[in-house]
Chimera marker file (.cmm) of the C-alpha trace (Angstrom):
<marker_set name="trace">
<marker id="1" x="-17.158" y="-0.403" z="3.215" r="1" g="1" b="0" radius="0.5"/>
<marker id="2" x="-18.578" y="-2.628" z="5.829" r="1" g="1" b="0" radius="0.5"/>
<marker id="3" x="-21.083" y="-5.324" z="5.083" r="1" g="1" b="0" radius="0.5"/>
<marker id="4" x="-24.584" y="-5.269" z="6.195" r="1" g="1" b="0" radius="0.5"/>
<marker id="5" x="-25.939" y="-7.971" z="7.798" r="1" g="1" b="0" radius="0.5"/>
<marker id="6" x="-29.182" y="-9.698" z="8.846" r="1" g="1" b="0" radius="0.5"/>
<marker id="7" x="-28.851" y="-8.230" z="12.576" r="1" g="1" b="0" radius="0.5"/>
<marker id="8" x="-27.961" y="-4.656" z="11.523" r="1" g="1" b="0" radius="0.5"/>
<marker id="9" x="-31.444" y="-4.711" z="9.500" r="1" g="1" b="0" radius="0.5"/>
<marker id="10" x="-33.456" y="-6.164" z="11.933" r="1" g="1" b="0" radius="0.5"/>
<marker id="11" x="-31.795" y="-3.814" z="14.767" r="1" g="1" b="0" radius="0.5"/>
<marker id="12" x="-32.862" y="-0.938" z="12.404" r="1" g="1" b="0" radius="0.5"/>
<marker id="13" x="-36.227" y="-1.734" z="11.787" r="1" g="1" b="0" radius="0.5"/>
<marker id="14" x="-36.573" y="-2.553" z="15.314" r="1" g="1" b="0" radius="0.5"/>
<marker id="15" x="-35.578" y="1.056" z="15.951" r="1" g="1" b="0" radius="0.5"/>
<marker id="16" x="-37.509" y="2.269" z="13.254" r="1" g="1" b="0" radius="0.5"/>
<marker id="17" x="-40.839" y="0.205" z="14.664" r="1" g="1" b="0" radius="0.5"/>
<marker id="18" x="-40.474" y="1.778" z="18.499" r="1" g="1" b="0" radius="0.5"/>
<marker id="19" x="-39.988" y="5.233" z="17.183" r="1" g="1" b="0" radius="0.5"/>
<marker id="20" x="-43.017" y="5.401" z="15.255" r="1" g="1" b="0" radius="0.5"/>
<marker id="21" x="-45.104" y="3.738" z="17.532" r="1" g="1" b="0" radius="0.5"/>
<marker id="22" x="-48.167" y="5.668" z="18.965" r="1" g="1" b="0" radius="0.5"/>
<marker id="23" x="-48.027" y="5.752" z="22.944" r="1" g="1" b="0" radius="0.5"/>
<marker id="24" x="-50.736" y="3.381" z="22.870" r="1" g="1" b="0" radius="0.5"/>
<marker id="25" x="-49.032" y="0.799" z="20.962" r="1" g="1" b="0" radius="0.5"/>
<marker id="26" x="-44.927" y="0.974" z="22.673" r="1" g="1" b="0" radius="0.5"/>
<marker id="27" x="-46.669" y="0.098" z="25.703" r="1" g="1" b="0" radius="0.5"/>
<marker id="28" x="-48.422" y="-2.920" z="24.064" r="1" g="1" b="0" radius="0.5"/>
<marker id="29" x="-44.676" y="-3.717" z="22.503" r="1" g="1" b="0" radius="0.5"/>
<marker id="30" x="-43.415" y="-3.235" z="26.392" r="1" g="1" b="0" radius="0.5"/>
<marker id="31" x="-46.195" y="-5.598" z="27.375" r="1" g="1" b="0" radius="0.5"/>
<marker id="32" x="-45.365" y="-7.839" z="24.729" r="1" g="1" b="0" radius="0.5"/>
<marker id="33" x="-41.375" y="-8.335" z="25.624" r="1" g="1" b="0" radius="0.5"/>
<marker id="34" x="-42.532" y="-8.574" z="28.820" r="1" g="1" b="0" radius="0.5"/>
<marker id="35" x="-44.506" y="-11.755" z="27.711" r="1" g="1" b="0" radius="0.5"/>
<marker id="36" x="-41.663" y="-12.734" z="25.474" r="1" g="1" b="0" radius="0.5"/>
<marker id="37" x="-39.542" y="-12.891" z="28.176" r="1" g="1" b="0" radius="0.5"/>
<marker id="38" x="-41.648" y="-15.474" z="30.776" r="1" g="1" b="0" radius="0.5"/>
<marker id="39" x="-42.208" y="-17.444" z="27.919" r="1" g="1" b="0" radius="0.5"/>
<marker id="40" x="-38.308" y="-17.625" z="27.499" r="1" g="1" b="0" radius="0.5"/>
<marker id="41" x="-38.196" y="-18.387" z="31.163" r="1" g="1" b="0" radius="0.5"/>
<marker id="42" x="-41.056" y="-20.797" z="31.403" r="1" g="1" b="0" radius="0.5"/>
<marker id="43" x="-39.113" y="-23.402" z="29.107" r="1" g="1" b="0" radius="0.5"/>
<marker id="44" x="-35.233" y="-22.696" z="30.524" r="1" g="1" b="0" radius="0.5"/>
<marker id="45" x="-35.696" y="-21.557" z="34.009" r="1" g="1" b="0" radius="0.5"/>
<marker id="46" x="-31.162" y="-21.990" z="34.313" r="1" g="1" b="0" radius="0.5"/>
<marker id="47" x="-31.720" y="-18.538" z="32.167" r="1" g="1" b="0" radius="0.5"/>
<marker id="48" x="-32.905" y="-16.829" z="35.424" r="1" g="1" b="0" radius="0.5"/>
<marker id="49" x="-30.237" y="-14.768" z="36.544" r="1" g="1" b="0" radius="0.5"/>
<marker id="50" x="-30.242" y="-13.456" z="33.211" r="1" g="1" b="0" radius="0.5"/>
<marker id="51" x="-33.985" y="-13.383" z="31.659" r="1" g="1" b="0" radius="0.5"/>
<marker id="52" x="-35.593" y="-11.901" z="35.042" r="1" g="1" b="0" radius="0.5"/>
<marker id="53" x="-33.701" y="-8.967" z="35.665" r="1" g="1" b="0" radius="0.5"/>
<marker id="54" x="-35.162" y="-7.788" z="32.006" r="1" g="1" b="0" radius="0.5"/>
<marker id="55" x="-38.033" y="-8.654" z="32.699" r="1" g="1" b="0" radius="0.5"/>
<marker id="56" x="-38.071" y="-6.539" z="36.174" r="1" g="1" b="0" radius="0.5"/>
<marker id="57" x="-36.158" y="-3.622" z="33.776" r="1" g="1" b="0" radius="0.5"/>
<marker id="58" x="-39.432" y="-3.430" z="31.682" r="1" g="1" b="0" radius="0.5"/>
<marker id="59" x="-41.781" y="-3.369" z="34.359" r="1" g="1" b="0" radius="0.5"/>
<marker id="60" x="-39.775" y="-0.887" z="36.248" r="1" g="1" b="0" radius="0.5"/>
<marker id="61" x="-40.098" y="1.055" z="32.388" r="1" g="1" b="0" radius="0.5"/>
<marker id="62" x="-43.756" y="0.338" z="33.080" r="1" g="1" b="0" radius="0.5"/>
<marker id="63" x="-43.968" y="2.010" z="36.425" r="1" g="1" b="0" radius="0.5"/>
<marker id="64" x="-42.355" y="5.164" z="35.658" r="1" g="1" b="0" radius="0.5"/>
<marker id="65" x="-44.487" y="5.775" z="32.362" r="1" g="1" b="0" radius="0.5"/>
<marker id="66" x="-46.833" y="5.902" z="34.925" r="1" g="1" b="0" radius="0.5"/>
<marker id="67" x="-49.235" y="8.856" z="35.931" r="1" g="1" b="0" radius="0.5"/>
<marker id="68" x="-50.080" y="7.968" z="39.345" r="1" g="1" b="0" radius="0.5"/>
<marker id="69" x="-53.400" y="10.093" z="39.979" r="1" g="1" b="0" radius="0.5"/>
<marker id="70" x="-56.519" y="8.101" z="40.247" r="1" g="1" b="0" radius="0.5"/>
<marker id="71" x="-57.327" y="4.565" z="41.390" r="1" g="1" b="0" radius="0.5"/>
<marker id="72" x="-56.200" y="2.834" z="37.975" r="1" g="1" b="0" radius="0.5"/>
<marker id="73" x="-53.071" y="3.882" z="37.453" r="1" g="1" b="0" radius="0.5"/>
<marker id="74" x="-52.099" y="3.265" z="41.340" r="1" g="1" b="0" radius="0.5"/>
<marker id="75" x="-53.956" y="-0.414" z="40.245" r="1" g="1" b="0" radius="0.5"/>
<marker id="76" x="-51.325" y="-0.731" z="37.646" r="1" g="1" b="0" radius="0.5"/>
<marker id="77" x="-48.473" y="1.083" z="39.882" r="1" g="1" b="0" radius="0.5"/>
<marker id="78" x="-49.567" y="-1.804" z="42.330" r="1" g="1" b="0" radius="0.5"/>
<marker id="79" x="-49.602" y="-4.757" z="39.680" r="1" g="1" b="0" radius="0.5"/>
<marker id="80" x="-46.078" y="-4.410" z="38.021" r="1" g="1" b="0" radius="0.5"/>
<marker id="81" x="-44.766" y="-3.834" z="41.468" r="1" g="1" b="0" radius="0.5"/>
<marker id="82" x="-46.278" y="-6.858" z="42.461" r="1" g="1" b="0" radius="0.5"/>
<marker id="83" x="-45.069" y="-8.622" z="39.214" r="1" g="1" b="0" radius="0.5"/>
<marker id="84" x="-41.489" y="-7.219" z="39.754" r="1" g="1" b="0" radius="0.5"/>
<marker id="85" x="-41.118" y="-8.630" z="43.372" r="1" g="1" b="0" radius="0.5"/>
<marker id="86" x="-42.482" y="-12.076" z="42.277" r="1" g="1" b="0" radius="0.5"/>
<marker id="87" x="-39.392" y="-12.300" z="40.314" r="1" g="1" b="0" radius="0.5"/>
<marker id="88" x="-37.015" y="-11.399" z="42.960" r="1" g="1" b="0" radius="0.5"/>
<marker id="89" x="-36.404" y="-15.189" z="43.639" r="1" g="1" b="0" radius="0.5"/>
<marker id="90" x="-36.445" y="-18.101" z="41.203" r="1" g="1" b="0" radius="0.5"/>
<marker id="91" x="-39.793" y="-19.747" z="41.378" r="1" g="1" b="0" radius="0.5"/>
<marker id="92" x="-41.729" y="-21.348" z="38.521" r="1" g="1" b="0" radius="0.5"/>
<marker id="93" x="-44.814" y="-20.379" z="40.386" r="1" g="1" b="0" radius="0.5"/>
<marker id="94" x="-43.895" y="-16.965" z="40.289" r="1" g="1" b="0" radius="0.5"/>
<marker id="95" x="-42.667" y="-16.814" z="36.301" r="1" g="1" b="0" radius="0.5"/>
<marker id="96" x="-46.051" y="-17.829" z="35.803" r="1" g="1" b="0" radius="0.5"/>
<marker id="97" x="-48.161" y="-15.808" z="37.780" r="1" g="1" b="0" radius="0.5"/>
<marker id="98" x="-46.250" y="-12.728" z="36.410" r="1" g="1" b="0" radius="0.5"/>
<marker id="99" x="-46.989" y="-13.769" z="32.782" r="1" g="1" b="0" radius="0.5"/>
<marker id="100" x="-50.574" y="-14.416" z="33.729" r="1" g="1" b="0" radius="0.5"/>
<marker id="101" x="-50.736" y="-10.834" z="34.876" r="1" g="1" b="0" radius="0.5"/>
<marker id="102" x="-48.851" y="-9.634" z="31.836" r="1" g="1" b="0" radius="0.5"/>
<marker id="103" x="-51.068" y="-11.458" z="29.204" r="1" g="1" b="0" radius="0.5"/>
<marker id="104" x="-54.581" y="-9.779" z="30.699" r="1" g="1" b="0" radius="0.5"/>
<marker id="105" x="-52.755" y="-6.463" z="30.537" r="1" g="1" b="0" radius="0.5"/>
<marker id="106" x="-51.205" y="-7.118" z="27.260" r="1" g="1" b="0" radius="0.5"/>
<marker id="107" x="-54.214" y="-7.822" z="25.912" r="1" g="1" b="0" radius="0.5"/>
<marker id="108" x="-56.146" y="-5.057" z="27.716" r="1" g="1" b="0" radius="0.5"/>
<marker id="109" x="-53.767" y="-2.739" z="26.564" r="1" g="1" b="0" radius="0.5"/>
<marker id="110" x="-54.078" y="-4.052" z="22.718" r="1" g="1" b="0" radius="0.5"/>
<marker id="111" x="-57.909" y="-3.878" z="22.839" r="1" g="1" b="0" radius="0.5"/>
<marker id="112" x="-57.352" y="0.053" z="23.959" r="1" g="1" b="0" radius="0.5"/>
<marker id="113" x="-54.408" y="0.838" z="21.087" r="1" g="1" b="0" radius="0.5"/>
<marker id="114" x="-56.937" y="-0.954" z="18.171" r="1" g="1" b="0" radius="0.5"/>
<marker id="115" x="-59.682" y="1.487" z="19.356" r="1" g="1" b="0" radius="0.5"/>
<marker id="116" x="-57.665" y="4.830" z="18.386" r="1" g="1" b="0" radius="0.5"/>
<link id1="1" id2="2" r="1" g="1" b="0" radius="0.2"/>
<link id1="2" id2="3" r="1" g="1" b="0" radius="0.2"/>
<link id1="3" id2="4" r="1" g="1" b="0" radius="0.2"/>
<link id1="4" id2="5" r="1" g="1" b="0" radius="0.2"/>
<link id1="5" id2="6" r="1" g="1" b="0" radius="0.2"/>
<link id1="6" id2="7" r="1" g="1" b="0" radius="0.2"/>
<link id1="7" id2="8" r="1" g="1" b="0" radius="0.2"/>
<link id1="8" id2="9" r="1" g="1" b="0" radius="0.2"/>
<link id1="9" id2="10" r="1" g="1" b="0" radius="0.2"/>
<link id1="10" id2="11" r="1" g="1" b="0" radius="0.2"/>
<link id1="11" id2="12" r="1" g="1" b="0" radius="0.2"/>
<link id1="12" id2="13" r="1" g="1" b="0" radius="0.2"/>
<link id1="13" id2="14" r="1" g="1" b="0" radius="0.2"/>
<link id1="14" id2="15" r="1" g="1" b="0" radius="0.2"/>
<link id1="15" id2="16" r="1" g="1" b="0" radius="0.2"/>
<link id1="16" id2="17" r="1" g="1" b="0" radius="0.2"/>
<link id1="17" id2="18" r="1" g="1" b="0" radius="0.2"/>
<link id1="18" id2="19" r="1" g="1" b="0" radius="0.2"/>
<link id1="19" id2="20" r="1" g="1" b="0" radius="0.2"/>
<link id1="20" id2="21" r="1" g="1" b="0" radius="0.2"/>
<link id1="21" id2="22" r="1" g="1" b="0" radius="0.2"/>
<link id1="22" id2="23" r="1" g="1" b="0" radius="0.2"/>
<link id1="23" id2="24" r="1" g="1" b="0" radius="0.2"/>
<link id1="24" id2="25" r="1" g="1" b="0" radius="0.2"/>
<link id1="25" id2="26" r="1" g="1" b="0" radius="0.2"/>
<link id1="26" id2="27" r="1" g="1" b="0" radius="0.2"/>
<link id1="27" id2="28" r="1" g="1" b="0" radius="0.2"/>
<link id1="28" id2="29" r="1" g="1" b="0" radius="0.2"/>
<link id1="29" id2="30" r="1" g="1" b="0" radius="0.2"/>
<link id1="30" id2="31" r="1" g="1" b="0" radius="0.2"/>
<link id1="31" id2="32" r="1" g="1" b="0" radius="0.2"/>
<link id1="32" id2="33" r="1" g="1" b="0" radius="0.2"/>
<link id1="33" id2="34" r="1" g="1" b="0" radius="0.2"/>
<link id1="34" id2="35" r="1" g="1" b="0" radius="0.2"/>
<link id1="35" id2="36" r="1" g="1" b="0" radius="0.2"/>
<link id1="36" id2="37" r="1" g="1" b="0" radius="0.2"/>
<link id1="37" id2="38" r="1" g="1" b="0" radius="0.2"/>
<link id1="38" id2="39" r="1" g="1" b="0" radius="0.2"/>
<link id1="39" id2="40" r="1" g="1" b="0" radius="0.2"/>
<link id1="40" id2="41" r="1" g="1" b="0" radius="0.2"/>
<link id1="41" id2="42" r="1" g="1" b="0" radius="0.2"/>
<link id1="42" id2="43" r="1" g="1" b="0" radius="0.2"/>
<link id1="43" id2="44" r="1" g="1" b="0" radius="0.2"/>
<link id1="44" id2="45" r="1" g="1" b="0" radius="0.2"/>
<link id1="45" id2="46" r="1" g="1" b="0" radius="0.2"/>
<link id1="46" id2="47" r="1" g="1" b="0" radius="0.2"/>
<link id1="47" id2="48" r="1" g="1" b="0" radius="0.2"/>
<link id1="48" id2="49" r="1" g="1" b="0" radius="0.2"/>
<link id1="49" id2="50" r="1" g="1" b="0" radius="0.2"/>
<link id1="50" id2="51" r="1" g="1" b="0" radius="0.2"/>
<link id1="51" id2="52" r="1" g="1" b="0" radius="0.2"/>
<link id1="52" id2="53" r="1" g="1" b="0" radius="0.2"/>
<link id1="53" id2="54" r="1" g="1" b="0" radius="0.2"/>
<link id1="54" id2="55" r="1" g="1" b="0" radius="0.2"/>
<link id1="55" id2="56" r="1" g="1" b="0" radius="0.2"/>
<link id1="56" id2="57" r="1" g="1" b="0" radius="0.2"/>
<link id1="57" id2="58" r="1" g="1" b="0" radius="0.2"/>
<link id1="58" id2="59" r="1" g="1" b="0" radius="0.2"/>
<link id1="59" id2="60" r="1" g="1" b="0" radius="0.2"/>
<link id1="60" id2="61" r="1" g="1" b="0" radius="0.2"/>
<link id1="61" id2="62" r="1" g="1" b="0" radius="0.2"/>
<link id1="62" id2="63" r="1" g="1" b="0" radius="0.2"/>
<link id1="63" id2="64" r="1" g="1" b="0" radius="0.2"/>
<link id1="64" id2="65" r="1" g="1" b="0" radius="0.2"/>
<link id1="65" id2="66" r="1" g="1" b="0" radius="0.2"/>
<link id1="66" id2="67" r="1" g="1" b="0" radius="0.2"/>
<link id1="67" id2="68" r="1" g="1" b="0" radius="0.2"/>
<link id1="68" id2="69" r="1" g="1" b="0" radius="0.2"/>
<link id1="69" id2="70" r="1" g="1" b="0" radius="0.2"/>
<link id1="70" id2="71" r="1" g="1" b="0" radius="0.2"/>
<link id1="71" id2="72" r="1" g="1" b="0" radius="0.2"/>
<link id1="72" id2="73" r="1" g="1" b="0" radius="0.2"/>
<link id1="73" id2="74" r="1" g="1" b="0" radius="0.2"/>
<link id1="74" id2="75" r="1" g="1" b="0" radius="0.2"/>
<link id1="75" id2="76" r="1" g="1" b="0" radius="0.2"/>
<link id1="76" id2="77" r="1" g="1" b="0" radius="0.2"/>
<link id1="77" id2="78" r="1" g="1" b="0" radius="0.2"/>
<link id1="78" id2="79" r="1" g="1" b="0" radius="0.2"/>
<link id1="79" id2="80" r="1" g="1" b="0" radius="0.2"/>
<link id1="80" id2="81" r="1" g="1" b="0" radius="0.2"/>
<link id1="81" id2="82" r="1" g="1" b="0" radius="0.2"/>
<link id1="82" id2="83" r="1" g="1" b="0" radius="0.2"/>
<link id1="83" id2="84" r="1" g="1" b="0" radius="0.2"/>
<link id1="84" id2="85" r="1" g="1" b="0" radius="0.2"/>
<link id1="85" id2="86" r="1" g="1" b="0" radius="0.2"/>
<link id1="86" id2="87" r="1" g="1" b="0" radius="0.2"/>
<link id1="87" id2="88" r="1" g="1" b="0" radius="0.2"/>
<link id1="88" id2="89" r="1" g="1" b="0" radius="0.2"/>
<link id1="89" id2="90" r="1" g="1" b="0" radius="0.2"/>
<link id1="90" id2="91" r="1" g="1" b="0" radius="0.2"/>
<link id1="91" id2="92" r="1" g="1" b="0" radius="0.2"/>
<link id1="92" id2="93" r="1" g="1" b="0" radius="0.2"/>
<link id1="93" id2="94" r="1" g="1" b="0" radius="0.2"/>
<link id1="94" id2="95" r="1" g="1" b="0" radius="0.2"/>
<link id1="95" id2="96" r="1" g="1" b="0" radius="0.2"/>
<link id1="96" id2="97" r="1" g="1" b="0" radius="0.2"/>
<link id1="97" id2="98" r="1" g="1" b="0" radius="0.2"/>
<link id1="98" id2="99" r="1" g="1" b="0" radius="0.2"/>
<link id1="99" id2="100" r="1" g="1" b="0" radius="0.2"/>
<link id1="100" id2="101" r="1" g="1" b="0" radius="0.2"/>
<link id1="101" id2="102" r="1" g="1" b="0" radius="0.2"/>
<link id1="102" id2="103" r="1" g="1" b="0" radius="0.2"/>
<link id1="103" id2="104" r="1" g="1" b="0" radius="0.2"/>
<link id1="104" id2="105" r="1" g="1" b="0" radius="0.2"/>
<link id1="105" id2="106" r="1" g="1" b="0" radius="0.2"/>
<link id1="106" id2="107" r="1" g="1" b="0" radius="0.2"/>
<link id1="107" id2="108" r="1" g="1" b="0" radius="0.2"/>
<link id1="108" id2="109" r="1" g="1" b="0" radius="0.2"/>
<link id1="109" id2="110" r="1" g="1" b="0" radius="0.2"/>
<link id1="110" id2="111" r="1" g="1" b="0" radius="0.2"/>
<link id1="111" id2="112" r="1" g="1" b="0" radius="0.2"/>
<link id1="112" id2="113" r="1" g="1" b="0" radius="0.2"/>
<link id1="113" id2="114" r="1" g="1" b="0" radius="0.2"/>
<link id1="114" id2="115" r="1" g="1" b="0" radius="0.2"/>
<link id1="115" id2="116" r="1" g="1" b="0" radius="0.2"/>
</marker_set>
């Protein structure tokens, strides 16, 4: 019988944590990697070629959860493309203009998921 190990019980409850999440709150966790990520970034930018294409994965995640029908959600539409072309080239500028973007919505978005 195989062991069980510290990774296997994180990976589950990691698992377990997304699909119980409200709506609300996966995109505050999506928000949240996001942020994890730049962070990552900001202090090794050598990691690029591998810590900005996930980054530009989750806000492409962002983008499709999308309902584009009123001014707002084109806002957003507009903001996480904007975010995801920033990172098409290494610049530290760029890491941390997209993390300043992320943390307003992060925290917009966490404000919204308390309220229900």
């Amino acid at each position: 019988m195989p062991q069980t190990t510290a990774h296997d019980i994180a990976a589950y409850y990691s698992r377990v944590q997304i699909l119980s999440a409200s709506k609300a709150r996966l995109l505050c966790m999506l928000h949240e990697k996001c942020l994890f990520f730049c962070i990552k970034l900001r202090n090794n930018g050598a990691e690029f070629p591998v810590l900005a294409p996930r980054i530009q994965n989750i806000l492409a995640q962002l983008q499709m959860s999308l309902i584009v029908n009123d001014t707002v959600s084109k806002g957003l539409f507009y903001l996480y493309d904007y975010c995801y072309v920033r990172l098409n080239a290494p610049d530290p500028d760029a890491v941390e203009n997209v993390f300043d973007v992320m943390l307003v919505l992060f925290e917009t978005f966490s404000r919204i998921a308390r309220r229900r």
